[in-house]
C-alpha positions as CSV (number, residue, x, y, z in Angstrom):
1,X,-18.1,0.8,-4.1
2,X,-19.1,4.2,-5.7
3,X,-17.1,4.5,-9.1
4,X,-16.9,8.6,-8.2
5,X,-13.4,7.1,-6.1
6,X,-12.1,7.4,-9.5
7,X,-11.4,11.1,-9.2
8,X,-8.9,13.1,-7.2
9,X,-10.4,13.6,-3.6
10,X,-9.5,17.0,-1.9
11,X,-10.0,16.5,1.7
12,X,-8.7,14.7,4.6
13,X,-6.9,11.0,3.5
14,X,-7.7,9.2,6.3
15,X,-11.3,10.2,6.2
16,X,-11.6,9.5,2.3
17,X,-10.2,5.8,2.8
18,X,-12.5,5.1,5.6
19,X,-15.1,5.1,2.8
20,X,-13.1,2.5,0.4
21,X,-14.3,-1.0,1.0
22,X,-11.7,-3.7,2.6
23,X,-9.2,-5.2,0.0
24,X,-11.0,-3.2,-3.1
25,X,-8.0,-1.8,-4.5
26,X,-5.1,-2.8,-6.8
27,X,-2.6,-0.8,-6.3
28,X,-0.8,2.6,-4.6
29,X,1.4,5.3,-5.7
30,X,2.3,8.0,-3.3
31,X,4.0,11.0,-2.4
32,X,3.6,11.3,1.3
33,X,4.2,14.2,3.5
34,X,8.0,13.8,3.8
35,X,8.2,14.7,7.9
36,X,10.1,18.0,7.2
37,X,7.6,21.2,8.0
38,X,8.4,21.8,4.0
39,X,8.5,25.3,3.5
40,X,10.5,27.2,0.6
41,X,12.7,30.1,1.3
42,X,13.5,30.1,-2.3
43,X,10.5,31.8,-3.7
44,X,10.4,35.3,-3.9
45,X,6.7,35.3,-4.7
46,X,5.1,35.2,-1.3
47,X,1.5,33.9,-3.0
48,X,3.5,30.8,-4.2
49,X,1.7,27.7,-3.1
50,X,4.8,26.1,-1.3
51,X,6.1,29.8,0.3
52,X,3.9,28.4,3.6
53,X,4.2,25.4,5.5
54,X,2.6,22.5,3.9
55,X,0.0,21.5,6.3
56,X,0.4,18.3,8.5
57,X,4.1,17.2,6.6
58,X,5.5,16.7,10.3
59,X,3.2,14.5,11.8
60,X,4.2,10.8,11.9
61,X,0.9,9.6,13.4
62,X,-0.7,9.8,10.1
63,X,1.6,8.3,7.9
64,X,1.5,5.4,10.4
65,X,-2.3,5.2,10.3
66,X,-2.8,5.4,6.6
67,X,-0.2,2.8,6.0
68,X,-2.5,0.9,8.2
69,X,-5.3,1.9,6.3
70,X,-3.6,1.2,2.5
71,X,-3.0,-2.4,4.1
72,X,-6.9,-2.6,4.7
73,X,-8.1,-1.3,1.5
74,X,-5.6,-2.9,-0.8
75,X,-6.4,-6.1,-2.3
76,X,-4.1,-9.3,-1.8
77,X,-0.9,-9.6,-3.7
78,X,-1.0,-5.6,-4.5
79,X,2.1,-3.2,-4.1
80,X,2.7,0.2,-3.2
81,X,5.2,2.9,-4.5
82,X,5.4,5.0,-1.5
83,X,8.0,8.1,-1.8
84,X,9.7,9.4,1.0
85,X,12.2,12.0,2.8
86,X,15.8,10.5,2.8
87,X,16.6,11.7,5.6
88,X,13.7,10.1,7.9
89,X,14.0,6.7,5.3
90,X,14.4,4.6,8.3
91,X,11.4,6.0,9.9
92,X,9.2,4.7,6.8
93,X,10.7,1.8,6.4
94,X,9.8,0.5,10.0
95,X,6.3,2.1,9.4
96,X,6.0,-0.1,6.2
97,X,7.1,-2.8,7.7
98,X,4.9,-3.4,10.2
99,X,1.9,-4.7,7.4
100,X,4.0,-5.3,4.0
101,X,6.8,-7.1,2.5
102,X,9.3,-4.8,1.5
103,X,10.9,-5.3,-2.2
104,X,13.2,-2.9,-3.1
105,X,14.5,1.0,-2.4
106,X,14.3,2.5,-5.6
107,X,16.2,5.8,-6.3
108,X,15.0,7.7,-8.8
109,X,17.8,9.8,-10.5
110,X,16.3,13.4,-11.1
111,X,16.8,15.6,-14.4
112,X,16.7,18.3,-11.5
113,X,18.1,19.2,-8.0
114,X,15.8,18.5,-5.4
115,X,15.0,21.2,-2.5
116,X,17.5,21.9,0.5
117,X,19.7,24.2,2.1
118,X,21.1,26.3,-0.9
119,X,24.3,27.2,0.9
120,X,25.3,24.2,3.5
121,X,24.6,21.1,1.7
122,X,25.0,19.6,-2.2
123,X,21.7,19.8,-4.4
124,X,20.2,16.4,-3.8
125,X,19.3,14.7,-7.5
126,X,17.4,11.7,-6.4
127,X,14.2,10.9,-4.3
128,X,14.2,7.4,-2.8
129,X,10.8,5.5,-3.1
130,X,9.7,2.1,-1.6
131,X,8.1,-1.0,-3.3
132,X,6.0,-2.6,-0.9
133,X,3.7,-6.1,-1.3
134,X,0.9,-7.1,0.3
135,X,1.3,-10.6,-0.5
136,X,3.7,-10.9,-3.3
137,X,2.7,-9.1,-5.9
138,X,4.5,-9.8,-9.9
139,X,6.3,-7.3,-11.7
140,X,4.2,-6.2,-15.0
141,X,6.7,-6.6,-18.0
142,X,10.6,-6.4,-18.1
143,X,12.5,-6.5,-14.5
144,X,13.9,-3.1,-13.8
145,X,17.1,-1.9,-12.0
146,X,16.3,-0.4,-8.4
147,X,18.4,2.3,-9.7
């Protein structure tokens, strides 16, 4: 395995996974496309990088395939923190599913309000993540709430 996968990899994830080895890493954190055509209608500044759609955040065909492809590059008795939309939660979780064991939803209580409709709905102050094994992988240190 070339050590240069220690980097940040601009490009297509799919793609750069296909040239990790099988079961060569230890561990995932993620912030997936969240399935919401994300676009801000906040920002006044029309350069802003979020002002256009974020490119490919409603397909589901490629979270499904690189879940698949986390569960082939990971190691045995790994986990992932994979972050998701709250409102398509059950969609992940059947995605996840399908190749680990699922431990715990965590919310993560935010210092800050979290995107949505300014004028119809309350400012959401949490982001919901999941903690996934493949295998059954030991917490590091002291036990956490999933709060």
């Amino acid at each position: 395995m070339d050590k240069s996968l220690n980097s940040i990899i601009h490009g297509d994830c799919i793609k750069g996974m296909s040239y990790i080895s099988n079961e060569y890493i230890d561990e995932v954190v993620t912030d997936t496309p969240y399935l919401m055509k994300y676009k801000t209608n906040h920002k006044k500044d029309k350069t802003h990088k979020f002002y256009n759609e974020i490119k490919n955040d409603n397909n589901p065909d490629l979270i499904s395939n690189y879940i698949k492809e986390y569960y082939r590059i990971l190691k045995l008795n790994t986990a992932i923190y994979m972050f998701c939309n709250q409102n398509k939660e059950k969609f992940f979780k059947q995605k996840l599913e399908k190749y680990f064991n699922i431990k715990n939803k965590i919310i993560w209580v935010k210092n800050n309000w979290i995107a949505g409709d300014l004028k119809c709905s309350f400012g959401k102050q949490c982001k919901i993540l999941f903690l996934v094994n493949k295998g059954r992988k030991e917490i590091n240190g002291k036990r956490l709430t999933d709060v």
